[in-house]
LUMZAPA-633256 format. One record per residue (C-alpha): residue number from 1; x, y, z. Coordinates in nm, 4 decimals. Each point is the difference from the previous one (the first is absolute). Layout:
BEGIN
rec n NUM&east X&north Y&up Z;
...
***
This chain:
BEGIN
rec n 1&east 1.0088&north 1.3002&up 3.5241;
rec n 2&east -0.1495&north 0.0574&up -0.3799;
rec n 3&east -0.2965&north -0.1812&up -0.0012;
rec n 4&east -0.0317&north -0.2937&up -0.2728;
rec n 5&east -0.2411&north 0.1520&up -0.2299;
rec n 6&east 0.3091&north 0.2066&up -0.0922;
rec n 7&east 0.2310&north -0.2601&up -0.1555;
rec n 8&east -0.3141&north -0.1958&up -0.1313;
rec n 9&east -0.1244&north 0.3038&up -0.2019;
rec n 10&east 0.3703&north 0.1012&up -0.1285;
rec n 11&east 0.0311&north -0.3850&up -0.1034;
rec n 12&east -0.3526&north 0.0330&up -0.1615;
rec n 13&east 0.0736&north 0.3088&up -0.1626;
rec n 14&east 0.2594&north -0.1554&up -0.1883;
rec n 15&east -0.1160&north -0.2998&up -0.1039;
rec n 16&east -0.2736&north 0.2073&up -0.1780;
rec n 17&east 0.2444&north 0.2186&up -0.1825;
rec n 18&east 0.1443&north -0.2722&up -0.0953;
rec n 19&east -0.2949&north -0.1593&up -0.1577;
rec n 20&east -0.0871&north 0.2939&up -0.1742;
rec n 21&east 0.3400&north 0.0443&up -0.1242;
rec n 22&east 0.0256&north -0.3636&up -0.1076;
rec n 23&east -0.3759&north -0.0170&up -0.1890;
rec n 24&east 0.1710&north 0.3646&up -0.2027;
rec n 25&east 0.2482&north -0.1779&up -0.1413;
rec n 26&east -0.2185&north -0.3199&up -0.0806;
rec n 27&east -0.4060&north 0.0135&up -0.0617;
rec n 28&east -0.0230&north 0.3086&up 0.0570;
rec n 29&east 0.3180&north 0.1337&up -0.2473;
rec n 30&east -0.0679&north 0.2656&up -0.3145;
rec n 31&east 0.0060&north -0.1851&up -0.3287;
rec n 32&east 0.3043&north -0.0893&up -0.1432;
rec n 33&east -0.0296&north 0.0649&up -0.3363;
rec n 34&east -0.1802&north 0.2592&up -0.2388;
rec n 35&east -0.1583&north -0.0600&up -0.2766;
rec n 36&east -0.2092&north 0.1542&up -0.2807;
rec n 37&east -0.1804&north -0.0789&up -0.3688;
rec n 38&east 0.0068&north 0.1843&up -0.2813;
rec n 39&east -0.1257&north -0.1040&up -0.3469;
rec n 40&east 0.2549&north -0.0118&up -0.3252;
rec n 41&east -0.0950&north 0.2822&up -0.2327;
rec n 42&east 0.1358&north -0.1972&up -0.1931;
rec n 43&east 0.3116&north 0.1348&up 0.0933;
rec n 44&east 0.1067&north 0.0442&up 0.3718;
rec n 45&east 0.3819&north 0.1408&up 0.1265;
rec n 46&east 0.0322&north 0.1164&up 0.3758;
rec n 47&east 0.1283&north 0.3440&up 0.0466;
rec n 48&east 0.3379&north 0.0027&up 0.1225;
rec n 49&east 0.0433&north -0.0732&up 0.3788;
rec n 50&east -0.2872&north -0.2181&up 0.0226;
rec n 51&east 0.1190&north -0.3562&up -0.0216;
rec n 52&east 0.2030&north 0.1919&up 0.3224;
rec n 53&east -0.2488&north 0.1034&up 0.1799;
rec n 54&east 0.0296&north -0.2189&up 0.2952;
rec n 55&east 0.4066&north -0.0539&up -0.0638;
rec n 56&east -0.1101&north -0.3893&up 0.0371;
rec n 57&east -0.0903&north -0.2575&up -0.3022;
rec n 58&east -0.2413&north 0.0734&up -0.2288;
rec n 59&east -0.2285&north -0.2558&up -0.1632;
rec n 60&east -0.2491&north 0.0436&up -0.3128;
rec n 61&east -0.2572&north -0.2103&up -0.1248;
rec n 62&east -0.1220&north 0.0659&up -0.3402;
rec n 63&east -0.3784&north -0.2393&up -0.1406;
rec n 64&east 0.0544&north -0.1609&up -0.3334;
rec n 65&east 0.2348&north 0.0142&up -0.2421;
rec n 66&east 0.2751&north 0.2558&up 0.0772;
rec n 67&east 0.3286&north 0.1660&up -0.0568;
rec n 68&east 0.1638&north 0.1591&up 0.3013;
rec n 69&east 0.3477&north 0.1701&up 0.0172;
rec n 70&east 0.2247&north 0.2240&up 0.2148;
rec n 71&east 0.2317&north 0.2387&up -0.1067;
rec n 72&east 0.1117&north 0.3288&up 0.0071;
rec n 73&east -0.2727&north 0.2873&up 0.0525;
rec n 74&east 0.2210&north 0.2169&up -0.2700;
rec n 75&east 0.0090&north -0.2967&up -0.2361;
rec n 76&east -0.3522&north -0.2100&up 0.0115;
rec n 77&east -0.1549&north 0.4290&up -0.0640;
rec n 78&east 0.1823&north 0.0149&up -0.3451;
rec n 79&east -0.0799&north -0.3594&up -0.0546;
rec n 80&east -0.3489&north 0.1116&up 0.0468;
rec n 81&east 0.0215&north 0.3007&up -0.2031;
rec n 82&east -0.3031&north 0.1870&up 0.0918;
rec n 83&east -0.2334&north -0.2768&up -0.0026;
rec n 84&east -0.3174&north -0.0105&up 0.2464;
rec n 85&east 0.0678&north -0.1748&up 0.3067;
rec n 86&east -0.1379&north -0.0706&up 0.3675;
rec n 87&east 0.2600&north 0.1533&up 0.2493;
rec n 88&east 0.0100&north -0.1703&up 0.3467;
rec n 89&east 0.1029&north 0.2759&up 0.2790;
rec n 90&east -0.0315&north -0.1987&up 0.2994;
rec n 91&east -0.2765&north -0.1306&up 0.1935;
rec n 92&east -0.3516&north 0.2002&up 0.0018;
rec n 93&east -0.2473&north -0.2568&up 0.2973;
rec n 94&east 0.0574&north -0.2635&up 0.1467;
rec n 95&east -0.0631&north -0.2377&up -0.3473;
rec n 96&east 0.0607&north 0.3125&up -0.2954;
rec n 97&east 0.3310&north 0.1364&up -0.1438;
rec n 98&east -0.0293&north 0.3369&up -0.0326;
rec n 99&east 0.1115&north 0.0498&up -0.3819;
rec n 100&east 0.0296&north 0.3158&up -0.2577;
rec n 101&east -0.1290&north -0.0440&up -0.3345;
rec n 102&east 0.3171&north 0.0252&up -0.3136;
rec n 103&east -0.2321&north 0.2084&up -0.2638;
rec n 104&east 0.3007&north -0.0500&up -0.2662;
rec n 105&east 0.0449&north 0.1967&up -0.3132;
rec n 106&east -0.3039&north -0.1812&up -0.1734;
rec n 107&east -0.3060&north -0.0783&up 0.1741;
rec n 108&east -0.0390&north -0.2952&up -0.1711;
rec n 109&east 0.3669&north -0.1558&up 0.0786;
rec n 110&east -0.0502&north -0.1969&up 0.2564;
rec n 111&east 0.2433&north -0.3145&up -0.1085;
rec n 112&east 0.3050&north 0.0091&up 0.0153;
rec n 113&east 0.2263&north 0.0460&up -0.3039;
rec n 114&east 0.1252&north -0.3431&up -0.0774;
rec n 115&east 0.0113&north -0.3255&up 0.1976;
rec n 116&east 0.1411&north 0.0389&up 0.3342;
rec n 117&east 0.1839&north -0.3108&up 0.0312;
rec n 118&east 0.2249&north 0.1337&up -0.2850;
rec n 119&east 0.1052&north 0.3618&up 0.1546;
rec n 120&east 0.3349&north -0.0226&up 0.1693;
rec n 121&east -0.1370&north 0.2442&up 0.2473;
rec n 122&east -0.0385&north -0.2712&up 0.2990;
rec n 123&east 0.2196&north -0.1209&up 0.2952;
rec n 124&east -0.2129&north -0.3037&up 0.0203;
rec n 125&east -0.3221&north -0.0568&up -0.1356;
rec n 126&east -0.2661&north -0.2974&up -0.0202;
rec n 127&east -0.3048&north -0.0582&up -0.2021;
rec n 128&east -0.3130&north -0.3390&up -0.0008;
rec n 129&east -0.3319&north -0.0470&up 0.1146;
rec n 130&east -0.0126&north 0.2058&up 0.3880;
rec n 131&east 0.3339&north 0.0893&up 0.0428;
rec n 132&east 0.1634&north 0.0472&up 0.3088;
rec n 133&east 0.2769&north 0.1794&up 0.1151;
rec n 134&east 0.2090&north 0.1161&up 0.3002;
rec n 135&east 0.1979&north 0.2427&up 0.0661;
rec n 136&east 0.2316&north -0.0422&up 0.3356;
rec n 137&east 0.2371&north 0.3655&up -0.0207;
rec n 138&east -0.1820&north 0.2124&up -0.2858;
rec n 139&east 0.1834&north 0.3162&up -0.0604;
rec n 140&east -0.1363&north 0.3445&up 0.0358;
rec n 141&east 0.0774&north 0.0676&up -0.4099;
rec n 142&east -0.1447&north -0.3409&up -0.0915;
rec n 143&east -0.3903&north -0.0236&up -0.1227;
rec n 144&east -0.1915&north -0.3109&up -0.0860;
rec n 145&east -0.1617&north 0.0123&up -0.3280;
rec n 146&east -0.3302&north -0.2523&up -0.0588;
rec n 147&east -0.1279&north -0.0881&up -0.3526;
rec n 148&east -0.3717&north -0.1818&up 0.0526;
rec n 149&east -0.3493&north 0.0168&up -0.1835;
rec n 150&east -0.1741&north 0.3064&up 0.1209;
rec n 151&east -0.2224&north -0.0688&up 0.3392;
rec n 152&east 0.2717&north -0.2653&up 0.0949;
rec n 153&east 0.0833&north 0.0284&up 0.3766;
rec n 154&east 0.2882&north 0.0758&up 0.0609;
rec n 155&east 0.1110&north -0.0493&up 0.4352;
rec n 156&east 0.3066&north 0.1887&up 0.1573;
rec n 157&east 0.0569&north -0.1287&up 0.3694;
rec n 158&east 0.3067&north 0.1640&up 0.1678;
rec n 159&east 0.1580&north -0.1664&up 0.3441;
rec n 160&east 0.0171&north 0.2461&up 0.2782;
rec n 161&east 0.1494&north -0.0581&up 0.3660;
rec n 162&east -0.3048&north 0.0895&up 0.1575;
rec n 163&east -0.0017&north 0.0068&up 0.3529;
rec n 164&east -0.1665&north 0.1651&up 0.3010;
rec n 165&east 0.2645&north 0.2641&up 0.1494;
rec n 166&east -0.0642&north -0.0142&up 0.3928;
rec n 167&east -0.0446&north -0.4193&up -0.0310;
rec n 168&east 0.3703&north -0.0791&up 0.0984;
rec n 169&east 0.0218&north 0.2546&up 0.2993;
rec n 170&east -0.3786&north -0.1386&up 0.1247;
rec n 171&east 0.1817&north -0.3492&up -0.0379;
rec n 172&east 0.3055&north 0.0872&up 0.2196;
rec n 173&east -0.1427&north 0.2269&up 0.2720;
rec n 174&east -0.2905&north -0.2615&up 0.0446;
rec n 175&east 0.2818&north -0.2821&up 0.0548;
rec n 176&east 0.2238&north 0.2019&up 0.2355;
rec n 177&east -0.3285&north 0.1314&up 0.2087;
rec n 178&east -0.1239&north -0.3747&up 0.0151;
rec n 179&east 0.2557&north -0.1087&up 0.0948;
rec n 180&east 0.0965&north 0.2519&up 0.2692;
rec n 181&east -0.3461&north 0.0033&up 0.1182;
rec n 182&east 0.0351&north -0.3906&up 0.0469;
rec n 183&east 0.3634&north -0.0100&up 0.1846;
rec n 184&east -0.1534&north 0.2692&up 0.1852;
rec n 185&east -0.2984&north -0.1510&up 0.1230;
rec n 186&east 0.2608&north -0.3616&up 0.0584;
rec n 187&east 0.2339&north 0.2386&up 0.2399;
rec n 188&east -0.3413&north 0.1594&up 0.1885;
rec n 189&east -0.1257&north -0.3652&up 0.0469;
rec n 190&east 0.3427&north -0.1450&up 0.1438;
rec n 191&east 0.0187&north 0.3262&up 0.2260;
rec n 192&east -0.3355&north -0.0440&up 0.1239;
rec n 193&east 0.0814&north -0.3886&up 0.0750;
rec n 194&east 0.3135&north 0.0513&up 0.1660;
rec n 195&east -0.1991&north 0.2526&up 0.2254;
rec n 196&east -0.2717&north -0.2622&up 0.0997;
rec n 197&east 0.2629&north -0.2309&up 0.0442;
rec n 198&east 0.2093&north 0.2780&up 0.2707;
rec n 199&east -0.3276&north 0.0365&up 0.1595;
rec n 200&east -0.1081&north -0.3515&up 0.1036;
rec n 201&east 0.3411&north -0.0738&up 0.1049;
***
């Protein structure tokens, strides 16, 4: 007859997978968002791709008074026109964007060429004191263009379905061996009774 430690370590087994499996996808899950800071130059545009780079919404935060708009990577360039700007890339640490500095054609053009609010450039756009705007489905072509005093701070925090891979299959095969190990031990038990109760009779 299989001893009892054998159905009480299977059900033990389990129950610990499952635990583990369970605290994964809970306290002990990868954050679900990424996020960086990157001061306006005082022009900032993200490189094409970027507001993608997750394929989930995008959010930016911009300090102050602002003008932030999305449109067309081919279109917000000749808006710009070879002005200086701050280009955002992705994400460099766990808190920085990683950006590419916009020289432009003159050094000291670093506005850009008229007010932004009057280009016809954007697919929606939105300007006052710290903006904020999100972004549910940006498009791969589409780039985010921010207008702020120089040093402003300017936040991009992308969504991302962050998950541990193996937490699922530690969640099921703990339940089925816990389970199993418990119905298991339950059948030895009421074998082991019937048994006593043959040999008394």
């Amino acid at each position: 007859m299989v001893p009892r430690f054998v159905p009480t370590a299977v059900a033990a087994v389990g129950l610990v997978l499952l635990v583990v499996g369970l605290v994964m996808l809970t306290a002990a899950r990868p954050p679900q968002q990424v996020t960086g800071t990157a001061e306006a130059a005082p022009v900032l545009v993200t490189a094409p791709g970027a507001l993608a780079l997750t394929g989930r919404p995008v959010q930016v935060d911009v300090e102050g008074q602002a003008f932030v708009g999305l449109g067309r990577g081919t279109e917000v360039a000749a808006w710009l026109d070879g002005v200086g700007a701050t280009q955002v890339d992705g994400v460099a640490t766990a808190t920085t964007l990683a950006t590419t500095d916009l020289p432009g054609d003159d050094p000291a053009s670093v506005v850009p060429p008229a007010d932004p609010a009057l280009a016809d450039v954007w697919q929606t756009e939105q300007s006052g004191e710290d903006v904020t705007v999100r972004l549910d489905a940006p498009a791969a072509e589409q780039v985010l263009a921010v207008v702020a005093p120089a040093g402003a701070a300017v936040t991009l925090t992308w969504d991302r379905p962050a998950r541990h891979p193996g937490a699922w299959p530690l969640v099921v095969v703990g339940a089925l061996e816990a389970v199993l190990g418990l119905l298991w031990l339950v059948a030895l038990n009421a074998r082991r009774r019937r048994r006593a109760r043959r040999g008394r009779a």
